[in-house]
TIRODO-91080 format. One record per residue (C-alpha): x, y, z. Coordinates in pm, whole numbers, padded with zeros to 5 digits, always signed. Layout:
<atoms>
XYZ...
</atoms>
This chain:
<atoms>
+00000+00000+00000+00286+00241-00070+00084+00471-00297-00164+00449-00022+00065+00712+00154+00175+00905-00123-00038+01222-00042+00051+01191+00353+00208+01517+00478+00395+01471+00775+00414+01732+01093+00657+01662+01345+00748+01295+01340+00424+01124+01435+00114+01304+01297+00050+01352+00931-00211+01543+00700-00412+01454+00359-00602+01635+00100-00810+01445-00055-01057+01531-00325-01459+01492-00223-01646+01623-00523-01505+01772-00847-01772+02073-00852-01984+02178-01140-02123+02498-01038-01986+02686-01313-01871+02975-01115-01768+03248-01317-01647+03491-01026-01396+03420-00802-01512+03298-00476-01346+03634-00330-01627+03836-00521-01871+03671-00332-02046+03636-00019-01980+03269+00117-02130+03042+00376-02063+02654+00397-02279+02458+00673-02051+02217+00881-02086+01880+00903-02097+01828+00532-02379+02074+00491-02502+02358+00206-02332+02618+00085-02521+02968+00019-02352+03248-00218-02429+03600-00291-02290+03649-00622-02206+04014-00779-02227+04174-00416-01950+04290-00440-01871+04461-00773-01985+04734-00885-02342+04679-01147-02550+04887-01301-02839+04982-01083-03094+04755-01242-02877+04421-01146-02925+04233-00865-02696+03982-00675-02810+03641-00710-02859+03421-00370-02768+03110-00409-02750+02774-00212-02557+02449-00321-02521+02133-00192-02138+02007-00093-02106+01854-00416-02177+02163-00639-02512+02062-00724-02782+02391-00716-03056+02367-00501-03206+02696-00514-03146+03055-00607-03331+03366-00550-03246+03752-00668-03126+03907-00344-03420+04181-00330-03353+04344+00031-03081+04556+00191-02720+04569+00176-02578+04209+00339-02274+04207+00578-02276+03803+00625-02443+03525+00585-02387+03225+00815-02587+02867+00878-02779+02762+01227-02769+02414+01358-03087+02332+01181-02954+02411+00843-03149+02771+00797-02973+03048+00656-02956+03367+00803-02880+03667+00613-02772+03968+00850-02838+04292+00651-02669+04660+00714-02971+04752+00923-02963+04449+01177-03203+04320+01006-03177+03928+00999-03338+03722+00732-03451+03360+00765-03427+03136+00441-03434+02736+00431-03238+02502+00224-03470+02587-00094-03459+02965-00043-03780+02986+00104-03839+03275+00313-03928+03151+00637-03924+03439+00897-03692+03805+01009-03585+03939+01295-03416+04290+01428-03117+04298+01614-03273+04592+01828-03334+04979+01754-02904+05105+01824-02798+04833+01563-03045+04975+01335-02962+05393+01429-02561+05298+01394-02557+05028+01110-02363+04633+01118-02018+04690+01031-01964+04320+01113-02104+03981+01229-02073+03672+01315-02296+03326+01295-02160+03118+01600-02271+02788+01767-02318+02695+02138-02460+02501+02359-02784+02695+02395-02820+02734+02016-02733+02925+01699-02636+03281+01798-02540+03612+01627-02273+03857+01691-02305+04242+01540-02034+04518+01573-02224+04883+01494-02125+05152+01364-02098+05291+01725-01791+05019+01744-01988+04820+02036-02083+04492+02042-02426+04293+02038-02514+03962+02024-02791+03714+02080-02693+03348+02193-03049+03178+02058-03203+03349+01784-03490+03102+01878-03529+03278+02196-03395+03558+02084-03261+03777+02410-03058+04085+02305-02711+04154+02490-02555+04488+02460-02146+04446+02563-01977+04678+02774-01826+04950+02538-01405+04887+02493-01171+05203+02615-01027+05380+02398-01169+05228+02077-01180+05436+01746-01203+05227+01448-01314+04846+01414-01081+04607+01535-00848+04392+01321-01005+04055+01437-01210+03961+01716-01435+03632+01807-01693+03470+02028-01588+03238+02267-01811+03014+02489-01654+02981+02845-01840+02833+03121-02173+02859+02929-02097+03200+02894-02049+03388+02573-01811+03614+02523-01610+03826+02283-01250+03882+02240-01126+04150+02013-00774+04289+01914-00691+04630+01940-00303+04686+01856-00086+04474+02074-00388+04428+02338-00656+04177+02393-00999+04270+02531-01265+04054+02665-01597+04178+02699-01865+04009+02890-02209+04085+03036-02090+04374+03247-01693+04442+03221-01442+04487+02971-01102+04339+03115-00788+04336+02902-00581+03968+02920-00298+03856+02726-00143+03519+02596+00070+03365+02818+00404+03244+02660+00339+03470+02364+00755+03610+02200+00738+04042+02300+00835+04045+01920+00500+03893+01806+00353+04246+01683+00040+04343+01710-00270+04078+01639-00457+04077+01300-00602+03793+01303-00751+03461+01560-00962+03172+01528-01174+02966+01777-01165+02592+01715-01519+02421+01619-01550+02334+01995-01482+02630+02122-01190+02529+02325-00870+02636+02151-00748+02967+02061-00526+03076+01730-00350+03441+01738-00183+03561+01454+00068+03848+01491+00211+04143+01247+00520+03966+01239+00401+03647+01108+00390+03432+01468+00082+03214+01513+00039+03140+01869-00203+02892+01993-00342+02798+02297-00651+02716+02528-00942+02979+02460-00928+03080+02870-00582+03202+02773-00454+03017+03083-00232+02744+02870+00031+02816+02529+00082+02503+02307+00260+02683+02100+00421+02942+01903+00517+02922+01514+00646+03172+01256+00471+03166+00946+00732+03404+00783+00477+03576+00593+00380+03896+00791+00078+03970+00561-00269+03851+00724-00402+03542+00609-00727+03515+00437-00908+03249+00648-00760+03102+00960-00911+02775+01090-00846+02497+01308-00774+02166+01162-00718+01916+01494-00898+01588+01567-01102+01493+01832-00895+01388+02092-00542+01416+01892-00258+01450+02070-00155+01728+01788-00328+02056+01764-00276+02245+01434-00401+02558+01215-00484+02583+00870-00397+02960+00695-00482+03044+00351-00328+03340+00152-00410+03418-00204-00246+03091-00353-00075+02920-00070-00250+02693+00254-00050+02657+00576-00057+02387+00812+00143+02480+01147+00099+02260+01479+00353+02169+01757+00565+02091+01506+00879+02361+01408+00791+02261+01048+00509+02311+00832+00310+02183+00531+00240+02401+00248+00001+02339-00019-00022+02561-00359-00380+02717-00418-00437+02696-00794-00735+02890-00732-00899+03087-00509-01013+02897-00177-01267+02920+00072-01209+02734+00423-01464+02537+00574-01408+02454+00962-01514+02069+01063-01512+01877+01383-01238+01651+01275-01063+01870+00957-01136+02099+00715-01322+02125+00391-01140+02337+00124-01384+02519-00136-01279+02647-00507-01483+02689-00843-01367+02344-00945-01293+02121-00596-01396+02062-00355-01129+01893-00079-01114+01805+00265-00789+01815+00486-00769+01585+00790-00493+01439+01001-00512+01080+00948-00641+00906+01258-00391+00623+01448-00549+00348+01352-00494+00447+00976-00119+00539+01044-00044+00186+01230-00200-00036+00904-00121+00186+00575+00228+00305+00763+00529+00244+00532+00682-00097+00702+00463-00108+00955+00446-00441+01189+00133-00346+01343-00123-00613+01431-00399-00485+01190-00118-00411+00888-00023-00777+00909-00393-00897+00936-00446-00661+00590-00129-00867+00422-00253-01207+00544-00598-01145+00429-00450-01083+00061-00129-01330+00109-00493-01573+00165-00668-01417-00159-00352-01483-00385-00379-01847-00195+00004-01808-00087+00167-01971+00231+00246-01600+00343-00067-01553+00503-00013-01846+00749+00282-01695+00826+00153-01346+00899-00123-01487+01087+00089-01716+01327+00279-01375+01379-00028-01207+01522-00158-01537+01729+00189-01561+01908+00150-01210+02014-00201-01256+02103-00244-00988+01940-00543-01075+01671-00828-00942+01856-00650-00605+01859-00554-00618+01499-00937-00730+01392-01049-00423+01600-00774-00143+01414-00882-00284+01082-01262-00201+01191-01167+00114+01328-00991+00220+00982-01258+00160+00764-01486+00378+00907-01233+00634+00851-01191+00609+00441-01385+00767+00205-01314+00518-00073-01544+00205-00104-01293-00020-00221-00987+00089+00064-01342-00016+00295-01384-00345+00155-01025-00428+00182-01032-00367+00574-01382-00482+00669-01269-00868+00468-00944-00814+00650-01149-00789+00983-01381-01095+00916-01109-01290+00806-00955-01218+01128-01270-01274+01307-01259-01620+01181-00984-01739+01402-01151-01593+01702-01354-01779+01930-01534-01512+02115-01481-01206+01909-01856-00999+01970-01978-00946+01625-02170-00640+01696-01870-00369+01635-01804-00548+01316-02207-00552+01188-02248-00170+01290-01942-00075+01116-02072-00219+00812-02416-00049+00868-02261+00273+00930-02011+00285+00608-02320+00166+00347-02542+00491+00545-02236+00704+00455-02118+00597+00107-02511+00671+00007-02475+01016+00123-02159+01095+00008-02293+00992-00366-02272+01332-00618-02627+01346-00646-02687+01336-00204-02360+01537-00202-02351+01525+00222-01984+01415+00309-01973+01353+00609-01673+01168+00786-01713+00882+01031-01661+01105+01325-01879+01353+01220-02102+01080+01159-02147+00937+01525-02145+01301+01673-02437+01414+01463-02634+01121+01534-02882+00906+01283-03170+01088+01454-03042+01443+01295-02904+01264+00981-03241+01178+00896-03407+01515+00881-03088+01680+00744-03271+01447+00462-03565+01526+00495-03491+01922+00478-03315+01818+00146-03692+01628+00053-03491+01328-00028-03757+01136+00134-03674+00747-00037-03348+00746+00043-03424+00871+00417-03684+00590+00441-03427+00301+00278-03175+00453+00551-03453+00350+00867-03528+00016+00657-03203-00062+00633-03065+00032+00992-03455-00118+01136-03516+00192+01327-03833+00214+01486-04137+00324+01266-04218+00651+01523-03865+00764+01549-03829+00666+01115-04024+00580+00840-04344+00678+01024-04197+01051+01071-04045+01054+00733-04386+01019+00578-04513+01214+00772-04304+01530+00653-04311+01376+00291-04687+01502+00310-04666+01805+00487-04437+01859+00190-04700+01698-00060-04993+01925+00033-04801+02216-00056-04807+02094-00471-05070+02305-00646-05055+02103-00975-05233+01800-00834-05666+01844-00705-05731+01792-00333-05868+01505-00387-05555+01354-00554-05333+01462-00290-05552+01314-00040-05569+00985-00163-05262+00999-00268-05161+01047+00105-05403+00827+00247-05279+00562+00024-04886+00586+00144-04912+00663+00468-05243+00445+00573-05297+00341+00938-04910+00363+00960-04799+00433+01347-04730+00738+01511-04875+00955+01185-05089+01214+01260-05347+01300+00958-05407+01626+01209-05110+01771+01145-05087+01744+00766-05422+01886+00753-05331+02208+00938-05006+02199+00709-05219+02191+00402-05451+02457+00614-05165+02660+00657-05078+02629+00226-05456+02778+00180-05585+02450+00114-05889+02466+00322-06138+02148+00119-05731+01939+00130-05760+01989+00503-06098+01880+00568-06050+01605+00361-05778+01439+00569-05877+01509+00861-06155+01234+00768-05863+01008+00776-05790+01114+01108-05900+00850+01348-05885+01055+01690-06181+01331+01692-05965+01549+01948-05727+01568+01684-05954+01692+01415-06218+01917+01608-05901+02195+01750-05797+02216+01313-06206+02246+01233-06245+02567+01458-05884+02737+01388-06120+02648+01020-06393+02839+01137-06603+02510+01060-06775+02509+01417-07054+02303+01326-06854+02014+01130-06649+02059+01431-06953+02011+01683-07064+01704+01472-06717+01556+01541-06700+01625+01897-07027+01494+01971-06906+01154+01754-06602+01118+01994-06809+01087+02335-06570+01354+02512-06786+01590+02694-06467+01825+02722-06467+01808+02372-06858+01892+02324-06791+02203+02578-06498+02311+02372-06648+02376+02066-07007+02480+02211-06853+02762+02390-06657+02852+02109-06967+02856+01860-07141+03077+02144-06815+03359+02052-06848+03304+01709-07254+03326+01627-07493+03579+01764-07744+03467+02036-08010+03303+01775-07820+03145+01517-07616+02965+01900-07950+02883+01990-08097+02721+01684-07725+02520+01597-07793+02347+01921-08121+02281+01880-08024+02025+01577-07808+01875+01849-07900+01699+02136-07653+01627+02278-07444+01963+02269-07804+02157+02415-07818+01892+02691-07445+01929+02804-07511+02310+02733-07797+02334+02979-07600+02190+03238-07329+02402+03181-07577+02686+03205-07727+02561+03495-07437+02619+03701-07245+02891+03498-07504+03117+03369-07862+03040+03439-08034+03361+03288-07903+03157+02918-08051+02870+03069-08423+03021+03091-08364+03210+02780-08287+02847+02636-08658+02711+02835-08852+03021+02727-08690+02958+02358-08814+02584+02413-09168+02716+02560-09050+02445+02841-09254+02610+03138-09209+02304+03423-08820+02373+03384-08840+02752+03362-09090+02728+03678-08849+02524+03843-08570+02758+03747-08731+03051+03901-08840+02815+04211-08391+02758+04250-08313+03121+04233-08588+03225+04452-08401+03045+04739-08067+03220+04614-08229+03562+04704-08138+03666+05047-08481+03913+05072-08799+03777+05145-08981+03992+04897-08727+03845+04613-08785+03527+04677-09166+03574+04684-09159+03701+04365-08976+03462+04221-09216+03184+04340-09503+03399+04238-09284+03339+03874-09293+02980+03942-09653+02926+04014-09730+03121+03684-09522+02905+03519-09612+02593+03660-10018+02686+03581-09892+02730+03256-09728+02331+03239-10075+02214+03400-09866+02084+03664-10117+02117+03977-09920+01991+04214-09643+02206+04136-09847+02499+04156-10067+02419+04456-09730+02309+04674-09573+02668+04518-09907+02891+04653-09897+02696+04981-09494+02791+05007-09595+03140+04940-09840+03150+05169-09614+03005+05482-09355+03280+05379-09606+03560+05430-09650+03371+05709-09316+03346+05848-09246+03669+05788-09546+03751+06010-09463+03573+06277-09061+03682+06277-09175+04052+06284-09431+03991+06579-09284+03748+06760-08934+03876+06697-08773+03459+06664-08682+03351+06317-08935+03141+06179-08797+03205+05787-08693+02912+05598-08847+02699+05848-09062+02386+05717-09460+02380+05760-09373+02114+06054-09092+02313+06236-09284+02588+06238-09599+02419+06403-09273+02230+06660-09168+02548+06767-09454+02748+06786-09591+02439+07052-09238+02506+07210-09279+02873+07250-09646+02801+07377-09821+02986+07118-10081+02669+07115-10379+02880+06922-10135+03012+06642-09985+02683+06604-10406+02568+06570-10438+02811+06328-10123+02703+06087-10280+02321+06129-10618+02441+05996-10527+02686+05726-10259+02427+05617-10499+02118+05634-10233+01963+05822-10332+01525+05880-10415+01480+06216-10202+01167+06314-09883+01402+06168-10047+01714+06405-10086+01500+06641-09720+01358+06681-09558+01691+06645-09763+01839+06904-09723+01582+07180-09327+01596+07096-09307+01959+07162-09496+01915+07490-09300+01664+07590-08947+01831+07475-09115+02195+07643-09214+01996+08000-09568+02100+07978-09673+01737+08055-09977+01905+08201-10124+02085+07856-09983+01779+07750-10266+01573+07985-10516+01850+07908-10478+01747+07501-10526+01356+07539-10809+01454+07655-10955+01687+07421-11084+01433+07171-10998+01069+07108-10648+01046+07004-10621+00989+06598-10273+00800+06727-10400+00645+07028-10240+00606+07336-09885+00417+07353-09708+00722+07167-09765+00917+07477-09610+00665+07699-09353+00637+07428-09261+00981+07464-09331+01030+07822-09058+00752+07862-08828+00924+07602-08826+01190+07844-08785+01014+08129-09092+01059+08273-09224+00727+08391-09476+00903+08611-09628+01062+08364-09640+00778+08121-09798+00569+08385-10143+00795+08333-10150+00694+07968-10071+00302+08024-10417+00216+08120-10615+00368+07819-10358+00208+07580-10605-00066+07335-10491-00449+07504-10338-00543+07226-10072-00296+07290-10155-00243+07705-09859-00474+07758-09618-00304+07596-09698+00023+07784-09724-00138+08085-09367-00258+08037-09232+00047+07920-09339+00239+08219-09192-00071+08434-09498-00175+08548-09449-00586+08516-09719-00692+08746-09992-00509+08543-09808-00645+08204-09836-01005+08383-10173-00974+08420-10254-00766+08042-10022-01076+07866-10195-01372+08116-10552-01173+08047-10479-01215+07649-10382-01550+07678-10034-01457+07460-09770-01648+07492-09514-01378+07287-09618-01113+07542-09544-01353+07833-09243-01411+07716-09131-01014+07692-09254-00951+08032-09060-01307+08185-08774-01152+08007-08764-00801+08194-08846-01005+08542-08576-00967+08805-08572-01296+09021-08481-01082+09358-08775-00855+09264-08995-00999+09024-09040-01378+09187-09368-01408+09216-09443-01202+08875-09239-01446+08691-09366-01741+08877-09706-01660+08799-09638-01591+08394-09495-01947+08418-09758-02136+08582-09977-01938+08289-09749-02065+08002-09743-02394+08143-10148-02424+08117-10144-02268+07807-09915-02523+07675-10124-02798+07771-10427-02646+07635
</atoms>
């Protein structure tokens, strides 16, 4: 493989760099690249330029935006019809964002699609953007503005956008050389070079800070770069040093002289993750400069002019006709492809073709390894390796180098092996001319499948997304099901095809497929001005609290009602009836609900508790008088005057004549009547009687002793006897007035009889008493009294008199043999003839 390393560079004695070509573009650029605006997405992604913005045109041409994919191919363009643009940059989610002279920022997708503005605040638009920045942090995209007022502003999320005016810098009178945003501590920051002198501003204080380690003949600073993580620092001085270090500025690496004291172009970072070297790329006019730890360089010769495209793990080199990406090449590539190397995995790569050419030298390469014990390790570099070529074939040679390894390994887990393999055929499809996304291995695994997949999808290259989630058997929600999903948010938006066609042609892909919501490509196709497209898959739709929240944002409340009332969800039904009541006046509400059951049902019981004078307008609308008498019957008793709540009732009775409903009306004249009543009696008697029932108010009259008034209420009120009756002895009894208590047994013949006044007598432990009512109690109940009062001789002889053997038996049971001996003695002799008889 020793043309393998013919394009290695080395730098220092252990790390070396390679160019190698990605995509011979066909953009057919006729400017240089210097005559336009340029911005290149990392990770592999778009690149947008602004041509002719730069040279002077006559007044009626415009600059042309642009956006290509990596490869060269053109995606979109657009004539640049706003303001004069300062930069352009890319956000995490592939948007491009225009920043214009007036702080205006403009928000375009990967198709040139305008998608949204926003202002970088009223002193960037009084004082003008002399420069900016597009950076990348933890908390987002973010945007960095120097005014024409020379101070700083930036915004860390445009997605939450939060505006941060920096302290102003002493002694500042024209822009700086260089300056940059660092990310410290999840704190942004700026640095900026003024002369010989570093500032950092942050929220609230400027503080100058300086590069330790850095030679006092370094110059002044004209230019610096931030690595793509944010945690190394490049400085390059007026006398050609480049000086690198941490981004705190607590830590040199070290210090190289370019020998060219004119500022580069571009300077990037160009380091590995976890790389033991750290090195910078500069680019002049027609020369590239890589400088590390080493005290030598490599130089490369710029045939044309270059633009330099930062990565995680290299950088990508743009011109009008290539496009190139320089890397250093991992370990695991140097110990295999290595000129005489007698590493494990470069003698498991000569076995493996020693074996294909069937010669006896792959034995002996193999028995080399084994004695080592060293296989496993050489199965695992040639695994590692592959992942980092780009070419298909150099691939295949390592992964059958692997396996062949694998093959003389007992417990080797095949997993690493099987996900490499997955992993290379997901990146040699996107790397293809026509996907034009080249991505690297490690760029791969850091972006993740997840955001691989709708870097696709932005693109709308929906089959080979969907082949990807086949192929790697992701789950349907997290792939294909989400794919299609944006496939026809994307397919509502066509104008050529009917509603109709798009909707079956939908409804025929997609299906019952899980985790697709038919709700949301309605209100996508809502959002396009396709109202009917809409409607018509949301019918597709199987969940009715998906489709009813689209109908009203539709303003189709009563499709929307229908659908509610389908689903059974009452919150649902309430939802859209209160939001037809909004939307229609009072009649056209009214009549919509009267076609629905349902919805006036759950209405009325909303109304009912929320807002009853709707409800009676709803039972006068109905001409339903029993509910609207009842109604006025419920808020009579909510009015805290008497004469309200008369009136009210008077309402009721009407309306309850009106039903036919007698009852109703003759217990609602009779209510009336006790309130007058009442009311009477309060303001005479000065004792609250209101609210009192017909029966407490006859109780406590008896209580208070008014006997005639409480004659009068059982007269005019036709009250039963037997119930009179009860309620007056009770009071008596409760009162102590056991003589008017006497005085009215006697007054006619009790309607109750007699054992209720022993009963009550006794409840009030008044045996005395009871004992005068005892004797007129009928026989068949004489007994009873006679035991109640404790009277067991007289029950003895009431029970023996009645020849009942039950009543025997309750009196035996309440005989006390010290006492009671002959009483008991006597009920048994009784028994005993009675059970001979």
């Amino acid at each position: 493989m020793d043309c393998y390393t013919a394009n290695w560079n080395p730098l220092g004695e252990e790390t070396f760099y390679r160019k190698l070509e990605l995509y011979s573009m066909e953009w057919g650029l006729r400017e240089d690249l210097r005559d336009c605006v340029v911005a290149a997405a990392p990770y592999g992604g778009p690149i947008a330029l602004l041509r002719n913005s730069r040279r002077d045109k006559t007044p009626s041409a415009r600059p042309l935006l642009e956006i290509y994919s990596a490869s060269g191919l053109l995606l979109a363009s657009v004539p640049w019809k706003s303001g004069r643009l300062v930069h352009l940059g890319w956000t995490a989610g592939e948007d491009l964002l225009c920043i214009q002279e007036d702080g205006t920022v403009l928000v375009y997708n990967l198709f040139c699609e305008f998608k949204r503005h926003f202002s970088m605040g009223n002193e960037v638009l009084q004082n003008h953007v002399l420069e900016a920045q597009v950076f990348h942090t933890e908390f987002g995209t973010g945007v960095a503005i120097l005014t024409g007022a020379l101070r700083f502003s930036l915004a860390t999320n445009i997605d939450d956008l939060k505006l941060r005016r920096l302290p102003e810098v002493p002694g500042l009178q024209k822009p700086p050389p260089c300056w940059a945003v660092l990310s410290q501590d999840r704190v942004t920051v700026v640095l900026l070079a003024v002369g010989q002198e570093l500032f950092l501003l942050d929220n609230t204080s400027c503080s100058v800070v300086s590069p330790p380690g850095l030679s006092p003949s370094a110059g002044p600073f004209l230019h610096m770069a931030v690595s793509f993580t944010h945690r190394h620092l490049a400085l390059f001085c007026d006398s050609g040093t480049v000086w690198m270090g941490t981004a705190s500025l607590k830590e040199k690496f070290c210090e190289f002289n370019t020998g060219i004291r004119s500022p580069p172009k571009q300077m990037v970072w160009c380091t590995r993750p976890r790389s033991r070297q750290r090195a910078v790329v500069l680019a002049w006019e027609r020369q590239l400069m890589v400088v590390g730890n080493s005290s030598e360089c490599i130089r490369f010769v710029l045939d044309e002019d270059s633009h330099l495209v930062p990565e995680l793990d290299g950088v990508r080199i743009l011109s009008r006709s290539s496009h190139e990406f320089l890397h250093e090449i991992p370990e695991a590539s140097q110990e295999i492809f290595r000129i005489a190397s007698m590493a494990p995995g470069a003698l498991l790569l000569e076995a493996q073709k020693e074996y294909e050419k069937e010669s006896q030298k792959a034995d002996e390469y193999l028995r080399e390894i084994r004695e080592q014990q060293l296989l496993p390790e050489a199965v695992g570099q040639c695994i590692e390796a592959a992942g980092y070529e780009h070419e298909p074939e150099t691939q295949k040679s390592l992964l059958r180098a692997a396996s062949f390894g694998k093959c003389f390994l007992d417990r080797f887990p095949p997993e690493g092996f099987v996900r490499m393999c997955q992993d290379l055929r997901v990146l040699n499809a996107i790397r293809d001319y026509q996907i034009g996304i080249p991505l690297t291995f490690t760029q791969y695994k850091q972006l993740t499948i997840e955001v691989l997949l709708d870097r696709l999808v932005l693109r709308r290259l929906y089959p080979l997304a969907i082949r990807i989630c086949e192929f790697l058997r992701l789950p349907e929600i997290q792939g294909v099901s989400r794919i299609l999903a944006h496939w026809a948010c994307y397919k509502v938006q066509q104008k050529d095809k009917s509603d109709e066609e798009v909707a079956q042609a939908i409804n025929q892909k997609l299906g019952d497929t899980a985790g697709i919501s038919y709700s949301d490509i309605a209100t996508r196709a809502y959002d396009c001005g396709r109202a009917e497209l809409a409607i018509k898959l949301l019918e597709y739709e199987p969940r009715s609290g998906e489709q009813v929240p689209l109908l009203l944002k539709m303003k189709r409340s009563k499709l929307a009602l229908g659908k509610a009332i389908e689903s059974g969800d009452t919150d649902l039904v309430y939802t859209v009836v209160l939001h037809l009541k909004n939307e229609l006046n009072r009649g056209s509400f009214f009549m919509t609900l009267q076609n629905q059951p349902v919805a006036l049902s759950l209405y009325r019981q909303f109304c009912r508790h929320q807002e009853r004078e709707t409800l009676k307008d709803l039972y006068n609308q109905d001409d339903n008088h029993q509910e609207l008498g009842n109604l006025h019957v419920q808020g009579g008793y909510s009015q805290q005057r008497i004469e309200g709540r008369v009136a009210a009732l008077q309402n009721a009775l009407d309306e309850f004549y009106k039903a036919k409903n007698d009852f109703a009306a003759k217990a609602t004249e009779e209510q009336i009547k006790l309130l007058r009543l009442q009311r009477h009696l309060q303001e005479e008697l000065d004792k609250p009687y209101l609210d009192l029932s017909l029966h407490d108010t006859v109780h406590t009259l008896i209580l208070d002793g008014h006997h005639k008034r409480a004659e009068q209420l059982y007269r005019d009120f036709r009250i039963p006897d037997k119930r009179y009756w009860w309620l007056k002895i009770n009071a008596l009894a409760t009162r102590g007035d056991w003589e008017e208590m006497e005085k009215f047994s006697k007054s006619k013949k009790s309607p109750i009889g007699y054992l209720p006044f022993v009963e009550v007598a006794v409840k009030h432990h008044n045996r005395y008493e009871a004992k005068k009512y005892a004797p007129r109690v009928p026989p068949e109940q004489r007994v009873k009294a006679f035991v109640l009062v404790g009277d067991l001789e007289q029950a003895a002889e009431a029970a023996i008199e009645r020849k009942n053997e039950a009543e025997m038996s309750l009196v035996l049971a309440r005989c006390s043999a010290a006492t009671d001996g002959a009483v008991a003695e006597k009920l048994n002799r009784a028994r005993a003839q009675l059970l001979k008889k």
